[in-house]
Structure formats: structure tokens, C-alpha cells
C-alpha positions as CSV (number, residue, x, y, z in Angstrom):
1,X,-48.3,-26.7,170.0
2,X,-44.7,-25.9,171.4
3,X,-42.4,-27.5,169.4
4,X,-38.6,-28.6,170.7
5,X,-37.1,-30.7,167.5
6,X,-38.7,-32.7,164.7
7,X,-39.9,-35.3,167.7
8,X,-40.6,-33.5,170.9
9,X,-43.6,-31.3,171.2
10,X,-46.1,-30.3,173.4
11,X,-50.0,-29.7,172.6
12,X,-51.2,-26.4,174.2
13,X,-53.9,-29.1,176.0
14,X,-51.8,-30.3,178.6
15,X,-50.7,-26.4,179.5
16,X,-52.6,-25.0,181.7
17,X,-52.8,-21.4,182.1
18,X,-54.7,-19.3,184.8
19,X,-55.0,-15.6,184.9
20,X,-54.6,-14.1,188.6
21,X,-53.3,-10.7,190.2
22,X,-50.1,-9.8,190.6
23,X,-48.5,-9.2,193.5
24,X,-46.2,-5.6,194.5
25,X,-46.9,-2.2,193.4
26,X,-48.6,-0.8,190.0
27,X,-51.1,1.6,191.3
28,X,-55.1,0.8,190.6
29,X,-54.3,-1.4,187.9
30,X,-53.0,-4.1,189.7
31,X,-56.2,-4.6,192.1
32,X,-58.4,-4.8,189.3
33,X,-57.2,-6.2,186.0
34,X,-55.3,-10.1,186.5
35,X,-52.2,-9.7,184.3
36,X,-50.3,-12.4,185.9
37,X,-50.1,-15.8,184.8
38,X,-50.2,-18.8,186.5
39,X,-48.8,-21.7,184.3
40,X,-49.2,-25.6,185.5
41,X,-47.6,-28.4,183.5
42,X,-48.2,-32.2,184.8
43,X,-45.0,-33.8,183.8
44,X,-46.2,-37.7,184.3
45,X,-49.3,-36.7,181.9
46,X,-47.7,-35.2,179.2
47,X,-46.6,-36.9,176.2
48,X,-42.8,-36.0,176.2
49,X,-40.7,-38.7,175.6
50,X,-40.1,-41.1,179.0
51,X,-36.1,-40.0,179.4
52,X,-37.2,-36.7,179.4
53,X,-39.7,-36.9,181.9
54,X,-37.5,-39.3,184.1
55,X,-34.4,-35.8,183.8
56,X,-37.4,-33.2,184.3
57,X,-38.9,-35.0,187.7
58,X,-35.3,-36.1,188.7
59,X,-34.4,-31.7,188.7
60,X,-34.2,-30.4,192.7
61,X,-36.1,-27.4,191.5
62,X,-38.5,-26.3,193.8
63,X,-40.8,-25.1,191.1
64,X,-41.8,-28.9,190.4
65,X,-44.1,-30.2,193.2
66,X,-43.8,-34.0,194.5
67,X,-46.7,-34.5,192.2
68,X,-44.8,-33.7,189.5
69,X,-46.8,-30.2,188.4
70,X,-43.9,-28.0,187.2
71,X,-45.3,-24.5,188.2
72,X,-44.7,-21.4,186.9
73,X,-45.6,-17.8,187.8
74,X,-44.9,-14.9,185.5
75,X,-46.0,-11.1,186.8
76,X,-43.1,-9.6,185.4
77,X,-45.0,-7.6,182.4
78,X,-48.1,-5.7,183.0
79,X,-49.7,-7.2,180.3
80,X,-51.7,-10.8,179.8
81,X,-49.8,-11.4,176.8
82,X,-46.2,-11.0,178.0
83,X,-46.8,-13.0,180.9
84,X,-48.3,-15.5,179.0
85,X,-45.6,-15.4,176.2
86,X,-42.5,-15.1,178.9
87,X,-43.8,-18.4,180.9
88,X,-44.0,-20.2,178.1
89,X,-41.3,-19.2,177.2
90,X,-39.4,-20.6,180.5
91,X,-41.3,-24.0,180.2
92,X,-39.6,-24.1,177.2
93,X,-36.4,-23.1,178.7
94,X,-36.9,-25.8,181.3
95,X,-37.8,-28.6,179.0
96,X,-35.2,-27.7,176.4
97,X,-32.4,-28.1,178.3
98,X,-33.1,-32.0,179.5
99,X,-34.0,-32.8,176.3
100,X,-30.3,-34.6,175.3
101,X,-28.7,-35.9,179.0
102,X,-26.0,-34.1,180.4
103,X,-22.5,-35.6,179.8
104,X,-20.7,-37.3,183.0
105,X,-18.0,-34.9,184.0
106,X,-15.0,-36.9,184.4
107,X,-12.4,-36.1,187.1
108,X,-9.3,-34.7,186.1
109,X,-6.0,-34.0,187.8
110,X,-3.7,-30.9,187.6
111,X,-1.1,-31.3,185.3
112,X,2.7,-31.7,186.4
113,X,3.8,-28.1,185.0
114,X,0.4,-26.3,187.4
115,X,1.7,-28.4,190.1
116,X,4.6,-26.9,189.7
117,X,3.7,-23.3,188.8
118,X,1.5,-23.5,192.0
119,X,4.1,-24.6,194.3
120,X,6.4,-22.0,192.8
121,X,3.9,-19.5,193.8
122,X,3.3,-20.8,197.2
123,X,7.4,-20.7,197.8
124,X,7.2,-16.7,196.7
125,X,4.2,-15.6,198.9
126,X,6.2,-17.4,201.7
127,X,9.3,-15.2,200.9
128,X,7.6,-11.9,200.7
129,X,6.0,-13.1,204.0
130,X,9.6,-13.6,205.7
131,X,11.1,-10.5,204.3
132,X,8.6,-8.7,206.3
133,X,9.8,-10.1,209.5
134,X,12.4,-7.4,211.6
135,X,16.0,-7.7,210.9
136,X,17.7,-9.4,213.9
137,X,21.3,-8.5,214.2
């Protein structure tokens, strides 16, 4: 059971976890032993609460299929174990940060002293500019 809060959890059943090879260099070890770890979680099917499955499926991450399977690969470790722990450790990254919705950002405008300081700024750069220019006589 991955717990988030008091009220959000997920049961290790609707995890599921495959062991494959990893892919890039490690020598003999990495033809024969499957330390990677291929973890699938079915959004729709699990029994998170419905806002946060609406925020997880409503991500443009290209780790979440348009079945809703958020899929994870972890090969980082060259051991079972610290594969297993460091994806689930990211699917809890993931869910953890939709739990609570995001708050709207609301436009602001420059204040009238940055206004100022900019323009200020702009007139100086323009100066040092023309002081560059040749000296007619």
C-alpha cells in the first residue's frame, strides 16, 4: 500500500511491476540478470479519488498512454530492488503532486516605479549607444 495522506492510497494490486533487461553498457551482467523495472499503473482502474484521476489523465506527459496506463521504466540501479524502490518512488512523485489542484495564476502588470526603472534603463543603453557614434565637427 502507497500511502499519500490519511485518504489517498494505493494498494500494491493495481501496480504492476515487470522485471526486464536493461538497456546500455554493464558488461555480462546486463545480458543475463533483468534488473530493470517496468512499472504499469492504469489510472481509470485505480481507486484514487475521481479529481485526481481527471488532473493525472489531463497531464501532456508522454509517459501516460491514451489508455490511460502511466508507464514507468527505471534501469538506473543495477539492482532489482533500487529500480523497484526508485519507480515507485516516481509514481509517487507523479501522483503526489496532483493530489491538491494547482492554483490559477492570475495576470499581473508591472508596477508604475519598474515601468519606470525600465524605461530609465532603455534611455541609458540608448546614450552609451550614441556616444559611440564619431564626433562630427
Amino acid at each position: 500500500m502507497i500511502h499519500f495522506s490519511n485518504s489517498v492510497s494505493i494498494p500494491e494490486q493495481e501496480i504492476e511491476i515487470k522485471f526486464i533487461r536493461a538497456q546500455g553498457a554493464g558488461g555480462q551482467n546486463v545480458n543475463k540478470v533483468a534488473s530493470a523495472v517496468h512499472l504499469r499503473f492504469d489510472i481509470p482502474a485505480s481507486s484514487l479519488p475521481e479529481k485526481v484521476k481527471y488532473r493525472l489523465l489531463a497531464l501532456s506527459d508522454q509517459r501516460i498512454n491514451k489508455d490511460g496506463i502511466l508507464v514507468l521504466k527505471a534501469q538506473q540501479y543495477r539492482s532489482q530492488e533500487k529500480n523497484k524502490e526508485d519507480a515507485l518512488q516516481r509514481l509517487k512523485a507523479i501522483v503526489s503532486r496532483n493530489l491538491q489542484q494547482q492554483k490559477k495564476r492570475r495576470p499581473t502588470r508591472p508596477g508604475k516605479a519598474a515601468r519606470k526603472k525600465r524605461l530609465e534603463g532603455k534611455k541609458q543603453r540608448g546614450k552609451l549607444k550614441v556616444n559611440r557614434k564619431k564626433v562630427q565637427y
